[in-house]
N, C-alpha and C positions, 0 to 999 in steps of 0.2 A: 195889517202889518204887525199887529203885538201878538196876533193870533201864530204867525208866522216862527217870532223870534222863542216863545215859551216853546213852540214846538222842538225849535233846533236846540233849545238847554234842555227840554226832556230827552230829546236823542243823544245827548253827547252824554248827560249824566246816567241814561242807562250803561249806554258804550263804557264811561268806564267803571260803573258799578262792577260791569260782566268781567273787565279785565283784570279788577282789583280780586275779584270772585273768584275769578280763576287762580291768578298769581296764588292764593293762600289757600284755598285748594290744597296746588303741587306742594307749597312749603310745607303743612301741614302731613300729606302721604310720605314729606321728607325725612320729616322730626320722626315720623313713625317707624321710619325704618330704620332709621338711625339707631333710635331709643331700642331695636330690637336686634341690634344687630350685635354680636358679642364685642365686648372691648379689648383690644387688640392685648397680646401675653408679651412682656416685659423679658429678656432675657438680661439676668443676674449671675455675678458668680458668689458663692454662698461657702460658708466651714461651718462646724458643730460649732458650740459654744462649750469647752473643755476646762476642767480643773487641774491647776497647775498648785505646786509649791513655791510659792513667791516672796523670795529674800527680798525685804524693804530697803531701799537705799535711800541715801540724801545726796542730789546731783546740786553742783554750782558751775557756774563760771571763773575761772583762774584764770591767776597769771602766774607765768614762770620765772622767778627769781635766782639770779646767781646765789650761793652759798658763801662769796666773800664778793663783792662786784668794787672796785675804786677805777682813779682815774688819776695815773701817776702824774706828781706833779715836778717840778723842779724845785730847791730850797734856796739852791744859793743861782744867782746870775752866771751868765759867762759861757763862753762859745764853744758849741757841740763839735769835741773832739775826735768823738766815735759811735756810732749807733750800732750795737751789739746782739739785737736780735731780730727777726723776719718778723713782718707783719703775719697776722694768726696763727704764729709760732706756739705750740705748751713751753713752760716753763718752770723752774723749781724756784724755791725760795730763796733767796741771793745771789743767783744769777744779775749778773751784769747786764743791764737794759742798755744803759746811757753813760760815757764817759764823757764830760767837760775839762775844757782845756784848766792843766796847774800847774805849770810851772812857777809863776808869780808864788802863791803860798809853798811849792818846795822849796823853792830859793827862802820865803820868810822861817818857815819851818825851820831849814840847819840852822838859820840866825838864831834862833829861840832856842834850840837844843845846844849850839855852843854857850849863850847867855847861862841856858841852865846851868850844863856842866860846870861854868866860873863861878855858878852861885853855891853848885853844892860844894866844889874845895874849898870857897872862903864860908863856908857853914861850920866843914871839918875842922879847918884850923881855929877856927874861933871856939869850937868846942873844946879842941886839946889847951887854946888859951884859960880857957874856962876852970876847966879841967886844975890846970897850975894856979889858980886866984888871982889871973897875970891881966885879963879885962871883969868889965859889969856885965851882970846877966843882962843888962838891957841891949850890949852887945851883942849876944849871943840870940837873944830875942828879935832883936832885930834883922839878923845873917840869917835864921829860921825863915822868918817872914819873906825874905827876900828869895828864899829857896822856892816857897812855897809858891810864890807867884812867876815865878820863873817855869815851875813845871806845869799850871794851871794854864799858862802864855801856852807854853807845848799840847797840851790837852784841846786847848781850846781851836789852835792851828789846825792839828790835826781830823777834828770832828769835822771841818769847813771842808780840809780836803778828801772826807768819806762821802760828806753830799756832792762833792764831786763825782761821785760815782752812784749812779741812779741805779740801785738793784732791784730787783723783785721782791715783796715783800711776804709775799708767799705763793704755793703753786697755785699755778695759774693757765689759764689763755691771755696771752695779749691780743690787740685789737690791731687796726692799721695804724702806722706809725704818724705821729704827727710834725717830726723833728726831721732836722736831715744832717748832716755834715756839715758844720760850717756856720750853721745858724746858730745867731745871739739869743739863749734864752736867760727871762728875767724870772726875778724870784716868783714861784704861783704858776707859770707856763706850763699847760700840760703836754705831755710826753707822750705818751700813750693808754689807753684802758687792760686794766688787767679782770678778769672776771673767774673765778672759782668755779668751776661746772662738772667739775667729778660726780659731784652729786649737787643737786638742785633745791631749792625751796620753790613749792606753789599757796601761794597765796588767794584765798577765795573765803565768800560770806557767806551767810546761813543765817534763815529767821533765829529770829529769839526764842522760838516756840523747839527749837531744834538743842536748846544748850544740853536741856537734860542726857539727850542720847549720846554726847559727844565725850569721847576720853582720849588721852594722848596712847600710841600704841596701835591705834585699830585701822585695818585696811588701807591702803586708798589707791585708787586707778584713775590714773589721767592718760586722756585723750588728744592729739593734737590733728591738724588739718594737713599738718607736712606727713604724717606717716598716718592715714587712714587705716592703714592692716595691721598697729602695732597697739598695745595697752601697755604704760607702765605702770609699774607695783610700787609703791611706796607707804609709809607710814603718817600716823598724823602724831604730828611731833610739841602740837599748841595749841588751845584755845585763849583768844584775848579773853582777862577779864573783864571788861566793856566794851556793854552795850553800844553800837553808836546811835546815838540820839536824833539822827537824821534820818535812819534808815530803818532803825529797830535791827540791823543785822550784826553778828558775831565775828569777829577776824578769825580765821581758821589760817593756819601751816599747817603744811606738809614737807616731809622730805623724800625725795624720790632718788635714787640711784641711777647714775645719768653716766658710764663711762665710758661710753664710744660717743657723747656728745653731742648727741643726737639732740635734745631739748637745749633751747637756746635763753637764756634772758631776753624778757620783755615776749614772748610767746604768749598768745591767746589760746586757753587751754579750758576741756573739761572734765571735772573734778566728781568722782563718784566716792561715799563709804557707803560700805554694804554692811547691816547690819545684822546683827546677831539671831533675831528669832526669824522662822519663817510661816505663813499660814498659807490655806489653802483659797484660792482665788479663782476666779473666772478670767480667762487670759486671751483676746481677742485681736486680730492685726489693728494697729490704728488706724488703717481707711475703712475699719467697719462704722467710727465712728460717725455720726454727722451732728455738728455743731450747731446750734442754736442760742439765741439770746437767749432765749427760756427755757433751755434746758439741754441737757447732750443726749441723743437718742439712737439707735440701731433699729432696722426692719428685722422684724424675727420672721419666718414661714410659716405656715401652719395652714393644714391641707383643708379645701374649699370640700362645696357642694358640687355635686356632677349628676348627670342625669342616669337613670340603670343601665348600665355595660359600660359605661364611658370613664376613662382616669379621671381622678381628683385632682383638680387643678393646686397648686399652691398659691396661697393668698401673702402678700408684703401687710405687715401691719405695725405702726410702727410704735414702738416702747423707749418709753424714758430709762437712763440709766443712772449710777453712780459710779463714777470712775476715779480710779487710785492713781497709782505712778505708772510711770513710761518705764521702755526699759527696750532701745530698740527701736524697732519697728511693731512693737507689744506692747498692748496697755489693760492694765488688770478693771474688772469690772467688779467692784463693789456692793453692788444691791440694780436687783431691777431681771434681773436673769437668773433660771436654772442650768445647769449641764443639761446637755444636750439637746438646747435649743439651737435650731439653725436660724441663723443669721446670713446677710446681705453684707456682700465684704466689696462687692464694686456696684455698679449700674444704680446706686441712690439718687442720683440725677435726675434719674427719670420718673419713678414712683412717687407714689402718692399711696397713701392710708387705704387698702383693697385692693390693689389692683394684684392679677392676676399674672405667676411671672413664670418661667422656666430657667432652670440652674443651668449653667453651662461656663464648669471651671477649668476650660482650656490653658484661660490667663484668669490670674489668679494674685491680687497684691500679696508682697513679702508678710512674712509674721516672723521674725527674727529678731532675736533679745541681742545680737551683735551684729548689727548688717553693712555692707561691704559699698561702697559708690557704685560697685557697680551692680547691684540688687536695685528692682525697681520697687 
């Protein structure tokens, strides 16, 4: 019986020695042919790596500022007589916005201005009194006095019924109206918004390390999201003298010339100065880049080994860079490259450090220092 059962565990464990034998065998002629088989060509689209002359700029984030921006208020109370301009009407300076109802102060008015006129005859005759040594100057003193408050009653009347009339305090765009006919406004009630947009202020920051380069006068183009096809031109008109201490960043203004109104207050905008010197750069589309934690790098090409009569393959291999500013769909390379290395401007996805690729720049990302939404 034990003669029996060793037989059948030597049979089953030759059985699958031979199986296991064989399985690794086949894997083994697999690996081999695998390991001999060439590794499949990578198609890339590729540019030269070219020298440009590359004007340095300092880009930020802005915002766009009215040039006068308030929010008309009412001074004295009392019920809206007349509403005198359209909502996002332009406007001059002393134009009529708002009339409130005044009759009450023209009625007290001619009361004051007839008071006056009694104060100043009894001033005159007290003076010719005077005059004759017929009263005391303390009469006369006193008829003065009485003149004098009499015409300060008038003045005072008067100014109440100019804030009666809500003008514009200079040109301007108004906003939508907030008043209407008939409504009770009280002292502080606002009216409507008026905003200065002739020409604009853009307001935006800048490291610390940036003060040096900064002077009033030079350059500046800003960019908005409503007019993608448009640059305006403006001037830098300020540097704050401080620092802020939270950010380490600089206040910068600008003023931009704005008179079809195109830029509006409260716009989110971006803000370039281009400066003065230019040098000579390596200037590469920004999807040659590829980003890493440990460093920013591009595949450069460079022609392999091939066997006699057969083309040289191009090898991917990939090199670390130093990179400058954007400018675009362009970014300057620094250190790390010569002209007229070719470069991998798409298909990084796929490569890896040797592998073997062929160019093929049908489609081809933008390299454009000003590019359009509708550029890929």
């Amino acid at each position: 019986m034990k003669t029996r059962i060793v037989l059948t565990v030597a049979v089953a464990v030759a059985l699958l020695g031979a199986i296991f034998g064989a399985k690794y065998l086949q894997m083994r002629k697999m690996a081999a042919a695998m390991a001999s088989r060439p590794a499949p060509v990578v198609t890339v689209s590729a540019a030269t790596a070219d020298e440009q002359d590359w004007r340095d700029a300092m880009h930020a984030i802005a915002t766009i500022e009215s040039r006068a921006g308030i929010v008309v208020r009412a001074e004295v109370e009392g019920r809206v007589e007349r509403v005198a301009f359209a909502s996002g009407a332009t406007v001059r300076q002393g134009d009529l916005l708002v009339e409130i109802e005044s009759s009450v102060e023209q009625a007290q008015l001619a009361g004051l201005e007839a008071t006056a006129r009694l104060a100043a005859a009894n001033a005159e005759r007290t003076r010719e009194l005077r005059a004759s040594l017929t009263n005391s100057q303390a009469e006369l003193d006193a008829s003065e006095a009485e003149l004098a408050r009499a015409h300060a009653a008038v003045e005072e009347k008067r100014a109440t019924l100019a804030k009666k009339r809500i003008v514009a305090p200079f040109d301007g765009r108004v906003g939508i109206t907030r008043v209407d006919p008939g409504q009770f406004l009280n002292k502080g009630d606002a009216v409507v918004e008026l905003e200065a947009i002739d020409s604009v202020y853009v307001d935006f920051g800048l490291p610390q390390q940036d003060v040096a380069k900064l002077a009033p006068g030079m350059t500046l183009t800003v960019t908005v999201d409503a007019y993608p096809d448009r640059e305006f031109s403006g001037t830098l008109e300020a540097v704050n003298p401080r620092i802020s201490e939270s950010t380490r960043n600089v206040r910068v203004r600008g003023v931009v010339p704005n008179p079809d109104g195109a830029l509006r207050p409260g716009m989110f905008a971006r803000a370039r100065i281009d400066l003065a010197e230019t040098r000579r750069v390596i200037v590469l589309p920004t999807a040659a880049i590829v980003y890493n934690p440990y460093g920013d790098a591009v595949y450069v090409l460079t022609p392999g080994e091939a066997p006699a009569g057969a083309k040289a393959p191009l090898i991917a291999r990939q090199q670390f860079v130093q990179l400058g500013a954007t400018r675009g769909s362009q970014v300057a390379i620094l250190g790390g490259l010569k002209p007229g290395d070719q470069i991998v401007t798409s298909g990084q996805i796929k490569l890896r450090s040797g592998l073997a690729v062929q160019v093929n720049n049908t489609v081809a990302p933008s390299a454009n220092p000003a590019p359009t939404p509708t550029e890929g």
